[in-house]
C-alpha positions as CSV (number, residue, x, y, z in Angstrom):
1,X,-13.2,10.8,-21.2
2,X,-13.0,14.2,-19.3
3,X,-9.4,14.8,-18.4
4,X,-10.5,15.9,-14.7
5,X,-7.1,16.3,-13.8
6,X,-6.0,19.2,-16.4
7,X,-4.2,22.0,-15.0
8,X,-7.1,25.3,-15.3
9,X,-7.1,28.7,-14.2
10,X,-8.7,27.6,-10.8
11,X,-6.5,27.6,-7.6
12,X,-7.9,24.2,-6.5
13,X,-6.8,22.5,-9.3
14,X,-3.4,20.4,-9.9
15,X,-1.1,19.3,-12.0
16,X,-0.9,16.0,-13.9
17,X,0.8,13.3,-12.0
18,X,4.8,12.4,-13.1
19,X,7.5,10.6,-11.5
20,X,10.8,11.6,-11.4
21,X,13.9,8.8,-11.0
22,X,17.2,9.9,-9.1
23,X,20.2,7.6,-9.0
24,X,21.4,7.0,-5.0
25,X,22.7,3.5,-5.1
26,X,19.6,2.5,-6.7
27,X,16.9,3.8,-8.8
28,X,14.3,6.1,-6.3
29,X,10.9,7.3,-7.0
30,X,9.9,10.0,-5.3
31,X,6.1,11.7,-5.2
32,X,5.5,14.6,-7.8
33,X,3.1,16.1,-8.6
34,X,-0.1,13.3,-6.7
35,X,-3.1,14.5,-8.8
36,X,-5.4,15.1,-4.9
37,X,-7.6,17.6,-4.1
38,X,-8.3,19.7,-1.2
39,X,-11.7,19.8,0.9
40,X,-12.2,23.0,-0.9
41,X,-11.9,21.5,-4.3
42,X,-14.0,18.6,-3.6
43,X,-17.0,20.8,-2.1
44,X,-17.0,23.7,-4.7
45,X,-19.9,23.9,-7.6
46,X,-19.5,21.1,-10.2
47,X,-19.2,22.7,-13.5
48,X,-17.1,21.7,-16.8
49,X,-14.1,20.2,-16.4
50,X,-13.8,20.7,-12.3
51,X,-13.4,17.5,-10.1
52,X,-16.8,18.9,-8.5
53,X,-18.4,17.1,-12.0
54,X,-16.6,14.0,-11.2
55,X,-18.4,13.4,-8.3
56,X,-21.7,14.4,-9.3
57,X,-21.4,11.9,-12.3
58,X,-19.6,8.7,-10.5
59,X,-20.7,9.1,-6.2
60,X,-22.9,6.3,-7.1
61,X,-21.4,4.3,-8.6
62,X,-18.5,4.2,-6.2
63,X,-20.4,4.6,-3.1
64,X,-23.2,2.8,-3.7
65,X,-24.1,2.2,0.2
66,X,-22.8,5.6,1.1
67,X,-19.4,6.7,1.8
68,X,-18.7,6.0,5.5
69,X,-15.9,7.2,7.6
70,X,-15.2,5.5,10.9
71,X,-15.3,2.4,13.0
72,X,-17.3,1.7,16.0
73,X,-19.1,5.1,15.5
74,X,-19.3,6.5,12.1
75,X,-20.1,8.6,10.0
76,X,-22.1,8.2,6.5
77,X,-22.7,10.4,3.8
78,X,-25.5,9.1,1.3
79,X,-25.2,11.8,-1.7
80,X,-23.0,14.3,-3.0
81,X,-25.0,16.8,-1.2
82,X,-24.2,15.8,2.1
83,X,-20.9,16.0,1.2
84,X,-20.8,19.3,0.0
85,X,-23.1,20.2,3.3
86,X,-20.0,18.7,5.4
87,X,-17.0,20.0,3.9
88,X,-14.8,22.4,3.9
89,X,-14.1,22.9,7.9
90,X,-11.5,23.4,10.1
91,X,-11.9,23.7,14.2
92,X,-11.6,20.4,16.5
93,X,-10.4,17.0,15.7
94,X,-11.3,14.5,17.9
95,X,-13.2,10.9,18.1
96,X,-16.5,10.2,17.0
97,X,-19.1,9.7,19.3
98,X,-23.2,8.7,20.0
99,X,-23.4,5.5,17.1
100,X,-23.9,6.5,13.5
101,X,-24.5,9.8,12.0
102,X,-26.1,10.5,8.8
103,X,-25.6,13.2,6.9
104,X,-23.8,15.4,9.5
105,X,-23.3,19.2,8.0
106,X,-20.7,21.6,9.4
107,X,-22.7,23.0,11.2
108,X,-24.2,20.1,13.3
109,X,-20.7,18.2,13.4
110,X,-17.4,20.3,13.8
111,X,-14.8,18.0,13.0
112,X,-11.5,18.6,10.5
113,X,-10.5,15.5,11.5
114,X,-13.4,14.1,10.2
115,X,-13.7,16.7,6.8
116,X,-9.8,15.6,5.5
117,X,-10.3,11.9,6.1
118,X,-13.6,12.4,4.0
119,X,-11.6,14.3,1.1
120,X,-8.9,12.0,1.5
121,X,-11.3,8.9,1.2
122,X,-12.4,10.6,-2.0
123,X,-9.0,11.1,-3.2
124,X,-8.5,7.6,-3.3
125,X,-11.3,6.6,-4.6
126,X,-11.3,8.5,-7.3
127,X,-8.0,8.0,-8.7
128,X,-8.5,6.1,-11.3
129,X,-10.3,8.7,-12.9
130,X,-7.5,11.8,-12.3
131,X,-5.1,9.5,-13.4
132,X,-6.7,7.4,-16.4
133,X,-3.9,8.5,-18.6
134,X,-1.3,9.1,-16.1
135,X,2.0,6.6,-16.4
136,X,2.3,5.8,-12.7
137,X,4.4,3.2,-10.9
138,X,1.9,2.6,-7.9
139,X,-1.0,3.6,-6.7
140,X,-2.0,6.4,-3.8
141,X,-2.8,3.6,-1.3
142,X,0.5,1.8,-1.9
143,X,2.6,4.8,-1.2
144,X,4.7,4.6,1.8
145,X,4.7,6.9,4.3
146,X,8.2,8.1,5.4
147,X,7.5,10.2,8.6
148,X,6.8,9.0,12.3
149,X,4.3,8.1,13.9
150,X,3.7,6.4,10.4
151,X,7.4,5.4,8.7
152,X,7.3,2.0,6.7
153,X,3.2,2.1,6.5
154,X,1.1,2.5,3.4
155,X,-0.9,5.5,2.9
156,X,-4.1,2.3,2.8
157,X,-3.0,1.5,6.1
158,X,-2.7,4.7,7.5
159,X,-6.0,5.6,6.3
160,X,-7.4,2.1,8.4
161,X,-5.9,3.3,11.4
162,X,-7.5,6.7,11.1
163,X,-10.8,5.4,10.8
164,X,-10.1,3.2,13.8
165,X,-9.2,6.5,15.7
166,X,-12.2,8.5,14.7
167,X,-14.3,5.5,15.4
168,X,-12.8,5.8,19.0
169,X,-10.4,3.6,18.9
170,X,-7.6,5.8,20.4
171,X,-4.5,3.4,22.1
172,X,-1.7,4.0,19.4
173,X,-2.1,7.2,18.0
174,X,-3.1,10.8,18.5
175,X,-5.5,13.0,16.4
176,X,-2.7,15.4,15.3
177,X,-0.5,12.6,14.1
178,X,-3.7,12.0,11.4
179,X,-4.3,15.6,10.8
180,X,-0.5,16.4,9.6
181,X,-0.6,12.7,7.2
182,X,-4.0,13.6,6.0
183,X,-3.4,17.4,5.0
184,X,-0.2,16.4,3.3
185,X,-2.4,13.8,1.6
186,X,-5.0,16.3,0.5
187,X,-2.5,18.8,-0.8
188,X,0.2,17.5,-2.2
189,X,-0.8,18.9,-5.6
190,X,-0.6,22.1,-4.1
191,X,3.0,21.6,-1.5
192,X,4.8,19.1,-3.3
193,X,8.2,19.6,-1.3
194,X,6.2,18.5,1.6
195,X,4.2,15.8,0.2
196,X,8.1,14.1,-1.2
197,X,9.1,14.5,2.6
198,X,6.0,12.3,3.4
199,X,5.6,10.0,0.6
200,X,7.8,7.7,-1.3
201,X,7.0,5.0,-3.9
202,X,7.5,1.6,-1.8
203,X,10.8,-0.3,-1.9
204,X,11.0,-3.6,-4.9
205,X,13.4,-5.4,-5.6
206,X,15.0,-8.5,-7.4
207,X,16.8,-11.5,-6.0
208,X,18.3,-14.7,-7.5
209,X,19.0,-17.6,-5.5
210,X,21.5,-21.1,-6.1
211,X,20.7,-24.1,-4.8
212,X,22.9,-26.0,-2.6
213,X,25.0,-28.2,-5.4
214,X,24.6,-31.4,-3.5
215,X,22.7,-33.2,-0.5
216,X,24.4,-32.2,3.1
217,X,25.9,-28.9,1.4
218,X,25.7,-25.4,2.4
219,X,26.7,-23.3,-0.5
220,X,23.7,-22.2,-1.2
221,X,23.7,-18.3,-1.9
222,X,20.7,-15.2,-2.2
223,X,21.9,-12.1,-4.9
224,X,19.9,-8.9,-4.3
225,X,19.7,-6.3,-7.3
226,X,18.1,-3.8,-9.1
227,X,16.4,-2.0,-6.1
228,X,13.8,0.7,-6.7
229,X,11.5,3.2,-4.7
230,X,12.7,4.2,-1.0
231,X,14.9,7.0,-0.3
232,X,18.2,5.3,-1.2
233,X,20.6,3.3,0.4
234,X,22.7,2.4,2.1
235,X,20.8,-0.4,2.6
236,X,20.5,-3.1,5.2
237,X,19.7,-6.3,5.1
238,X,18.2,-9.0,7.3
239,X,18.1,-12.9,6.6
240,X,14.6,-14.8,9.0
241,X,15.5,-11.4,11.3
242,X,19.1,-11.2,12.0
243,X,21.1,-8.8,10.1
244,X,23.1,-9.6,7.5
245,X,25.5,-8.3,5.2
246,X,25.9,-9.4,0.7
247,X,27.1,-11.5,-0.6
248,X,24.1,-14.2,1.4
249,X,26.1,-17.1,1.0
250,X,26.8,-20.6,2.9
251,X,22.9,-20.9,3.3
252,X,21.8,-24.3,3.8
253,X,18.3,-25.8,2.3
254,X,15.0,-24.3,3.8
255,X,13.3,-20.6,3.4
256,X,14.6,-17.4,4.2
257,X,12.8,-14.2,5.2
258,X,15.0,-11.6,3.1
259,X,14.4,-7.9,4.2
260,X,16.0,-5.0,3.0
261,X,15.5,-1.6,4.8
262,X,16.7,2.2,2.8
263,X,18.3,5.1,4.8
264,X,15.1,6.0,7.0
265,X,13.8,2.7,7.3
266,X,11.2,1.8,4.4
267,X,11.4,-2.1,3.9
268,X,10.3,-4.8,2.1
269,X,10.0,-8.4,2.3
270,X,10.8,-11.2,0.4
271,X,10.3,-15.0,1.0
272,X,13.3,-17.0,-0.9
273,X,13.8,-20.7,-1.3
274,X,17.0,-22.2,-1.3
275,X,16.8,-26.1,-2.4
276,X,18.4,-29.1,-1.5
277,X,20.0,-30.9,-4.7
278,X,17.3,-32.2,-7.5
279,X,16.4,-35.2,-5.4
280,X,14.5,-33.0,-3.3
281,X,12.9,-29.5,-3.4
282,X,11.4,-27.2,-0.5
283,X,8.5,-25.5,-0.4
284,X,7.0,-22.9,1.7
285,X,3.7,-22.9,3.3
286,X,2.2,-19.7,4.0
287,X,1.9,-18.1,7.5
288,X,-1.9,-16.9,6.8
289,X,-1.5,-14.6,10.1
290,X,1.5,-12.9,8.7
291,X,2.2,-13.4,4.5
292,X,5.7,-12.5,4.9
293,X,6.8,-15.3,6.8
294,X,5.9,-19.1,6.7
295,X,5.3,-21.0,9.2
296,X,6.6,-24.9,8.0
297,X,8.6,-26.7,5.1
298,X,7.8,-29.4,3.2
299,X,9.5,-31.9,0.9
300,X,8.3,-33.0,-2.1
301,X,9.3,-36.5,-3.5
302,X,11.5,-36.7,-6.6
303,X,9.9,-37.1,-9.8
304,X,11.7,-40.5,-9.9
305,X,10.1,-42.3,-6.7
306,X,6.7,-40.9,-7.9
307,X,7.4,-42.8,-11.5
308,X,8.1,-45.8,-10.0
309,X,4.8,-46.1,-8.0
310,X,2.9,-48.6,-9.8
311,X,-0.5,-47.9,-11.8
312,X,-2.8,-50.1,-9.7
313,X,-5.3,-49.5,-12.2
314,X,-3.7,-50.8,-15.1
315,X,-2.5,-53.6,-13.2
316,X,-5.6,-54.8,-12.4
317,X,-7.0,-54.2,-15.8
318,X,-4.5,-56.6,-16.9
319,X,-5.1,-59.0,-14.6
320,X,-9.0,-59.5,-16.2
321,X,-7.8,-59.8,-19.7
C-alpha cells in the first residue's frame, strides 16, 4: 500500500498522524499532527506518492454517484477533473443558489465556502487511506470541536450543518463561522497550534454502579473514573439534568442520565441503571428521538415466578398418555 501520508519535500504535504497524552486530572488527547490536506494539495498534478494519486486511483470508488456538497441546492462533482477544475479558490462565501450544479469550475462558480467544504469532504473521506497505519484513538469525524459557534459538536456534525448552510439553509449560523472550522480542518497538518485550539479527541469515560441492597432502599450509588479526551477537568457533573457533585450516592432504583462536562464544556453522556434487589431488575427503553435519554422503565419478572409458570404443553401431553 502507498503510504500517501509520508512526509516529502513538497510544501502541501504533512506529517504522519500521533497523539500525545497530558495528565490534568485525567488522561487528555489532544489533536497532532491530523494527516488533512489543503485545497491546494488536493487539486495539484497526481504523481508518485502525492495525495493527488489517491484520488485519481479511489474517486470512484468512494464517490460512486459523485461527490455532492449541499442541501436544497447543491453542488456535484462527477470526476476528479471537476474537482481539480473547481479548486483552489478563495473570494465570496455565501449560499448556494438556482437547483443543482454540475461540474461548476472556478471560474463559473466563485465560492471558498464552497472549495474548503469540498477538500474538507475529501479529507474525510479519505482517511482511511492517510491513516491505514496510523495508531489513532478516533476518527476525523468524531473529533470534537472546542470553539463557538460549534463547542461540544463533532467535526461530522459540523460538516451537516455546513451543508445545510450552503444549501441555503441559513437560521443558526453564519458563513464565516464555517469558513474559520473548515480552514482549520483543511490545515491542521500545516498550523497544528491552531488546529489543538479547535479540536480535541471526545470525552469517554467509565462508571460502575451498586444496586440498591434491598427492596424500598436507596443506597444505591454511580462511581465515575478513568476519564479520557476533553481538555481536563475540573469536571462537572449532572445526574437526569441537575447538577451534581461524587460520590452519586442515595440513588433509588430507575435510570439515570449521567453527564460529565471538562473545563470548556465538551460532554458526554451516559445512561446508567441502578436495580432494585434481585427480585426485580430495570431496564431502559430507548428514546429513539434522543439516544441519550430513555423515555420509560420496565420491570422484568424474577427468574423464579417465570419457573414456576407451568409447561402447558407438557401438561397436556401427559394428560393423552
Amino acid at each position: 500500500m502507498i503510504n500517501y501520508s509520508k512526509k516529502m519535500n513538497l510544501p502541501y504535504l504533512i506529517k504522519s498522524m500521533t497523539l500525545v497524552s497530558i495528565i490534568i486530572f485525567s488522561q487528555v488527547y489532544t489533536c497532532k499532527g491530523l494527516s488533512t490536506f489543503t485545497q491546494g494539495a488536493w487539486s495539484s498534478t497526481s504523481r508518485g506518492q502525492h495525495v493527488g494519486a489517491l484520488l485519481e486511483k479511489e474517486f470512484k470508488k468512494e464517490f460512486p454517484m459523485g461527490l455532492t456538497i449541499g442541501g436544497f441546492h447543491k453542488i456535484t462533482f462527477n470526476s476528479v477533473a471537476a474537482i481539480k477544475a473547481f479548486l483552489p479558490q478563495a473570494g465570496p462565501s455565501k449560499p448556494l443558489t438556482g437547483g443543482t450544479s454540475i461540474n461548476p469550475t472556478k471560474e463559473s462558480l466563485k465560492n471558498e465556502l464552497a472549495a474548503e467544504l469540498v477538500t474538507a469532504t475529501l479529507n474525510i473521506k479519505f482517511e482511511k487511506y492517510l491513516n491505514a497505519q496510523q495508531n489513532q484513538s478516533q476518527p476525523l469525524k468524531n473529533l470534537k470541536v472546542c470553539v463557538s459557534p460549534f463547542l461540544n459538536m463533532t467535526v461530522h456534525e459540523v460538516m451537516i450543518e455546513a451543508n445545510e448552510f450552503l444549501g441555503g439553509n441559513t437560521k443558526n449560523y453564519k458563513a464565516e463561522d464555517f469558513l474559520l472550522f473548515l480552514k482549520a480542518l483543511n490545515n491542521a497538518g500545516y498550523d497544528e497550534i491552531n488546529a489543538q485550539q479547535y479540536f480535541t479527541q471526545p470525552l469517554q469515560l467509565s462508571t460502575f454502579q451498586s444496586d440498591v441492597s434491598s427492596t424500598g432502599m436507596k443506597n444505591g450509588s454511580i462511581e465515575v473514573s478513568n476519564i479520557t479526551g476533553g481538555l481536563g477537568g475540573p469536571y462537572q457533573y449532572q445526574i437526569n439534568y441537575s447538577p451534581a457533585k461524587l460520590p452519586l450516592t442515595n440513588l433509588a432504583p430507575g435510570v439515570y442520565v449521567l453527564e460529565v462536562s471538562d473545563r470548556i464544556g465538551i460532554s458526554v453522556k451516559k445512561t446508567i441503571v441502578i436495580n432494585d434487589a434481585v427480585d426485580k431488575k430495570l431496564n431502559p427503553i430507548p428514546n429513539t428521538q434522543n439516544p441519550n435519554s430513555v423515555i420509560s422503565q420496565v420491570a422484568i419478572p424474577p427468574t423464579w415466578m417465570v419457573n414456576e409458570i407451568p409447561n402447558q404443553q407438557s401438561s397436556s401431553s401427559d394428560q393423552t398418555k
